[in-house]
N, C-alpha and C positions, 0 to 999 in steps of 0.2 A: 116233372120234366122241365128243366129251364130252357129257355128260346134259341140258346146255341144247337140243343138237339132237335130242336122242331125246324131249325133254319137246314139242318146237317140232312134231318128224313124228309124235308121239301125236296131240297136237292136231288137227293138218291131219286124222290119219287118222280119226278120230271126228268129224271134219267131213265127209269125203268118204263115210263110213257114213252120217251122220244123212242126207245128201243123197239114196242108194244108195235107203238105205230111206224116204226121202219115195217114190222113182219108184217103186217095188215097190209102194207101196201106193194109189200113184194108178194105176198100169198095171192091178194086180191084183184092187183092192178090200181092202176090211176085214177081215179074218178072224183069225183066233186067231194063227196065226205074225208076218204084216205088223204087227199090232198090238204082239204081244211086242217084235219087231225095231223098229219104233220106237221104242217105250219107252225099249228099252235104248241105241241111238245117241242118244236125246236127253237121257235123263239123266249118259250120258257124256260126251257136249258142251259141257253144261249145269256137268257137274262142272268138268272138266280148265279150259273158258274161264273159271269160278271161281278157281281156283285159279291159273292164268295173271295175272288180274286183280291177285288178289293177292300174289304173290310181285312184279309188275312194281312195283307200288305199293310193294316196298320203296327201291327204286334210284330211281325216276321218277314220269312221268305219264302211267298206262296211258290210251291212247285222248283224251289231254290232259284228262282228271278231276285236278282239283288238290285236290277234298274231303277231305283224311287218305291222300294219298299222298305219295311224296320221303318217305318214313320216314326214312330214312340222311340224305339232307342238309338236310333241316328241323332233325333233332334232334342233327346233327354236335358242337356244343358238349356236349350232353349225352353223346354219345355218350364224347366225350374222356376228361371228367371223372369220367365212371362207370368207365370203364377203369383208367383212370390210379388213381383209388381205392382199388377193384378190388385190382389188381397192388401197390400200396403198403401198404393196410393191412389183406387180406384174405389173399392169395394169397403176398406176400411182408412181413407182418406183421413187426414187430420179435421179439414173443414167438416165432413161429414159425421166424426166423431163428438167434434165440439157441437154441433148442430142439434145430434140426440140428445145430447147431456144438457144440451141449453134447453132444451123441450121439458125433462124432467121436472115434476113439480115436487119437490121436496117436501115443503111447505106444507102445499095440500093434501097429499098423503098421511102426513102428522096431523092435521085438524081436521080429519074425517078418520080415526082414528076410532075401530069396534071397542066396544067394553071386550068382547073376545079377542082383540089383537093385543087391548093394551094389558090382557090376563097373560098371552102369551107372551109381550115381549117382559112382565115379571118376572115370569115365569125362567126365560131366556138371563135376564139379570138374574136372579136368584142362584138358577144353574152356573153362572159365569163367575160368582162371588165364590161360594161352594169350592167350585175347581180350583180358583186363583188362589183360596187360602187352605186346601188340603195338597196343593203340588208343592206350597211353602212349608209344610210340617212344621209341629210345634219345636221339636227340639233344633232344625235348621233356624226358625226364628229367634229364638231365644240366642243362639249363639252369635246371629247379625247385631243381635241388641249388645251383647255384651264385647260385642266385638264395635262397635258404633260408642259403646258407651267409651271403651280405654282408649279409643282414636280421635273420638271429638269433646265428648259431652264432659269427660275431668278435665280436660283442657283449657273448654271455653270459661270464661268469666261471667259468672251469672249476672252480677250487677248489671254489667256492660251489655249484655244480651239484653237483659230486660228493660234497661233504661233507652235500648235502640230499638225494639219492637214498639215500646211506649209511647216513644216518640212520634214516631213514624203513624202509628195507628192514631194518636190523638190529632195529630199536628192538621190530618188529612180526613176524617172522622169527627172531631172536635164537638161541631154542633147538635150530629148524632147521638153521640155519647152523652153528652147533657142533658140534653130530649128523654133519652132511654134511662136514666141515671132520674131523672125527676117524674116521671112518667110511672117508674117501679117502686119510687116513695109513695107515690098517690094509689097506687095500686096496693100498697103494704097496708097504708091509715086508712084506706076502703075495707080492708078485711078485716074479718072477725078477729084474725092473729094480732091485727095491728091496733086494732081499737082497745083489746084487754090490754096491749104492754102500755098503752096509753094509759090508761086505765088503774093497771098495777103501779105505774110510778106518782099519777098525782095522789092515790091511795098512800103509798108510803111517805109522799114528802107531807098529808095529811097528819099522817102518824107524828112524823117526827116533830110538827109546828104544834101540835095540841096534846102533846103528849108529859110536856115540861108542868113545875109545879105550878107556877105561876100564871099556866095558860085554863088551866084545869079550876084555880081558886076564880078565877074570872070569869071561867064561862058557871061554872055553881053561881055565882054573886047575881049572875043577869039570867039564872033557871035555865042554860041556855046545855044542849049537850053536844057534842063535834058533830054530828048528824046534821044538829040543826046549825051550825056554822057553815058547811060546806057540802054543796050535795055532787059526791063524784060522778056520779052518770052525767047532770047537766054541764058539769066543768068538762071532763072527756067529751062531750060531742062539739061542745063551744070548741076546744082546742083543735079535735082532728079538724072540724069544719074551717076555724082558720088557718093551720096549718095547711092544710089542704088549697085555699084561696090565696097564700104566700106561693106556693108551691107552683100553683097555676101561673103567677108573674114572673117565675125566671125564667119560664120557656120565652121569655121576650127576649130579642137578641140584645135591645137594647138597656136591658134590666140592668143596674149598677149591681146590685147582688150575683146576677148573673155573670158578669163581668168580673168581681171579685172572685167568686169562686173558679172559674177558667183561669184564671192568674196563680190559684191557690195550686189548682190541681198541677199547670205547669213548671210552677216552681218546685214541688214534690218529685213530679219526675226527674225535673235535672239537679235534684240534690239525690235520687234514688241509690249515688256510692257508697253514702253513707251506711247505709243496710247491707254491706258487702258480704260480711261476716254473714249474718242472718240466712242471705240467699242463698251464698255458697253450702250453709248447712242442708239447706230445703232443698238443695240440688243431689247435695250426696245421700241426702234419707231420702229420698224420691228413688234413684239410682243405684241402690246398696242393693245385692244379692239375692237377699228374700223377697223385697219388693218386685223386683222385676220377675223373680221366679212367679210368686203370687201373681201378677198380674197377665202373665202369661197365660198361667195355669185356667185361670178367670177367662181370658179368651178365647183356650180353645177348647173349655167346657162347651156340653151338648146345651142345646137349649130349642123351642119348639118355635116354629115361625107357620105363619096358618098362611096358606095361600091357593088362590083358586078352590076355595073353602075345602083344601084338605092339607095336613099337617104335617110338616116334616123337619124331622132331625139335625140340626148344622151346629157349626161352631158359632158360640159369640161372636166370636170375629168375622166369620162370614153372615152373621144376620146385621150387625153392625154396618159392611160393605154394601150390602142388601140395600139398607135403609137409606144411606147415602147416594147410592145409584137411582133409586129410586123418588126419590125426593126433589132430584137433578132432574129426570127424566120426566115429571110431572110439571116441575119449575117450566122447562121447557116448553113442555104442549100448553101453559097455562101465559104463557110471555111468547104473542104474536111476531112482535120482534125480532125475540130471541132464533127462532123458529128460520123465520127467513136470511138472517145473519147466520146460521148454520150452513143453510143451500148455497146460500152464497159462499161458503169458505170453503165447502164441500166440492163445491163445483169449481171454483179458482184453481184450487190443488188438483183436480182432477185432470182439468187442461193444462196447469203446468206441467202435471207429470205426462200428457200423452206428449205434450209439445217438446218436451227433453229426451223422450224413450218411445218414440215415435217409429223409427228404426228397427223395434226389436221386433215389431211386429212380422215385417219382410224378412228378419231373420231368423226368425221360428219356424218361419213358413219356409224359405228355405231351406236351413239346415234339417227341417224334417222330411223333407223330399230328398234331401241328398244320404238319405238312409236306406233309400231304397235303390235296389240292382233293377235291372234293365226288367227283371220277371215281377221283380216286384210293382215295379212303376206300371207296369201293363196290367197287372191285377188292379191295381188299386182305377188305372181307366176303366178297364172294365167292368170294373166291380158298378160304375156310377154310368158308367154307357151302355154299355156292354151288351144290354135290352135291348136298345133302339138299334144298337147296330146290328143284331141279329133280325132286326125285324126289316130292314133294308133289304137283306138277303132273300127274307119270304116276300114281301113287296115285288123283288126282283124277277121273281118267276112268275107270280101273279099278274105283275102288268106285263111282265116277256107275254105271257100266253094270249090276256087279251090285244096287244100289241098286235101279235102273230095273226089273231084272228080277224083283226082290221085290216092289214096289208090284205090276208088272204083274200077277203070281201071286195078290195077296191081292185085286186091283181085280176082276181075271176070274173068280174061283173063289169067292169072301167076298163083296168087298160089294156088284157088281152082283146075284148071285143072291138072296142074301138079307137085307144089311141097308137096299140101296136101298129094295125093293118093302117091306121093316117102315118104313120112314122114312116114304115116300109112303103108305103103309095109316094113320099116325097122323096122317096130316092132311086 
């Protein structure tokens, strides 16, 4: 039973009371009790049909009185625009918006970040890679490619391409590239790989200097055999070891070696038209038919990516995006910086966008009230009042009654005894 029908059988019942006690007191006569008991069913009749009166008067027209009743859909327009207001420039205020968002900690959310959230937002990339490259389909991709390829790619000039990425990357890059470029030498003559090709070439230029007639009657003349001329192991460690300590002095900025080769390398690139022919080939056998079908084909093959230690089926190309999302997303939480220059952009854009569309707010709120007819805007009051204002109604007869029964006490005991008979004695 919801409170409009317990306000409705208050009612009735404080009716069928005032009624009770009219016959009791016509049956019985006047006396102290039928008197009380009226009292109080008539000022709680009196209450609750008040308060009925007035709560009906918000929605309608109690007993068709149209005096300052239809509250709601007399003042419906107002009602809107006080809302809408309201919710725009009070409740969802620009200042008050910017305030939350200024409050948010971006940052620290990211660097308190569970091993279970950072499984989940994988998880979330993984999912998002997945979708992004199964709504592209293979054969819609392949067609972009070929269709990128006869719009741009036979157009451009590879030379020209290449000798402006080149540029650009060295010009600005330069000392990196040197570092990384000497750094991968040292790391080649560290390894096993690098030490045998060492290894194999002094071996062969061995061969070829002792290998003559005249080197062979001479080393027989002095008992000597190429073994004992030249021992490769010690020669290959001596060389990577110097090679190695040469290597270490170009990373100086100021190395003359180093110097000449940065000169080397940019004059290489801005002679790179020469190879024009060359490039153009490597552009159109990169480019041609089969390779692109091939490489295609290569991407959106199945391949297994393990995550949240269990295993699932995607494309290349989506384990590929995977990896890239995910390598970003760890860069991130691992670059404190990085992290807070996010918040910050994050939150800039977020206030510029409330501070430009700040408006729509009141207009959403509007236009969704103005959807509603006069029965509907009453429901949707009601639906969020609707309670209390029934409970008004029961309140209404509850305090009528005790009310009723207060007068009756001060009317019986006070004023008929002694301020009537003082009232009528002064006049």
């Amino acid at each position: 039973m919801n409170y409009k029908n317990k306000a409705n059988l208050t009612l009735i019942g404080v009716g069928i009371g005032f009624l009770i006690a009219l016959a009791i007191q016509y049956w019985v006569g006047k006396n102290f009790y039928t008197e009380m008991l009226m009292a109080v069913m008539e000022a709680a009749l009196v209450g609750g049909a008040a308060d009925w009166f007035a709560i009906t008067a918000i929605y309608s027209k109690p007993l068709g009185v149209s005096y300052h009743t239809e509250i709601v859909p007399r003042n419906r327009e107002k009602i809107i625009d006080s809302l809408s207001n309201f919710v725009e420039n009070d409740l969802l205020s620009v200042s008050s918006l910017e305030s939350r968002i200024d409050k948010i900690k971006l940052g620290d959310k990211l660097n308190n970040l569970s091993d279970k959230k950072k499984a989940y937002v994988e998880q979330k990339l993984l999912d998002a890679s997945n979708y992004f490259v199964s709504s592209i389909g293979k054969e819609h991709f392949q067609n972009f490619i070929f269709a990128l390829r006869e719009k741009y790619i036979y157009k451009l000039n590879a030379s020209e391409l290449v000798k402006s990425a080149a540029e650009n990357i060295y010009e600005s890059k330069n000392s990196e590239i040197l570092n990384f470029a000497i750094d991968s030498g040292i790391g080649f003559l560290k390894s096993e790989k690098g030490i045998k090709y060492v290894y194999d070439i002094i071996y062969k230029i061995k061969q070829e200097k002792t290998s003559g007639f005249l080197s062979r009657i001479g080393l027989a003349m002095m008992g000597k055999t190429e073994d004992d001329v030249v021992d490769i192991d010690v020669l290959t460690d001596s060389f990577v070891e110097k090679a190695i300590e040469k290597l270490e002095m170009l990373k100086q900025e100021d190395n003359y070696y180093r110097k000449d080769l940065d000169n080397a390398i940019k004059n290489y690139i801005a002679n790179i038209n020469k190879y024009e022919g060359e490039l153009e080939s490597i552009k159109n056998h990169i480019t041609r038919d089969s390779n692109v079908e091939a490489l295609i084909e290569k991407l959106f093959s199945t391949t297994t990516v393990e995550i949240c230690n269990k295993e699932k089926d995607i494309s290349n190309a989506a384990s590929y995006l995977f990896a890239i999302f995910k390598k970003i997303f760890y860069s991130i939480l691992e670059n404190e910086k990085a992290i807070y220059g996010i918040e910050t952009t994050v939150k800039k854009a977020v206030i510029k966008l409330i501070d430009s569309k700040h408006y729509v707010i009141g207009k959403m709120v509007r236009d969704t009230l103005n959807e509603f007819d006069n029965d509907k805007l009453n429901a949707f009051i009601d639906d969020k009042v609707g309670d209390d204002l029934q409970w008004i109604r029961i309140n209404g007869s509850v305090v009528g009654s005790f009310a009723g029964f207060i007068i009756f006490l001060i009317v019986y005991f006070v004023y008929n005894p002694y301020i009537a008979p003082f009232i009528r004695g002064l006049f």
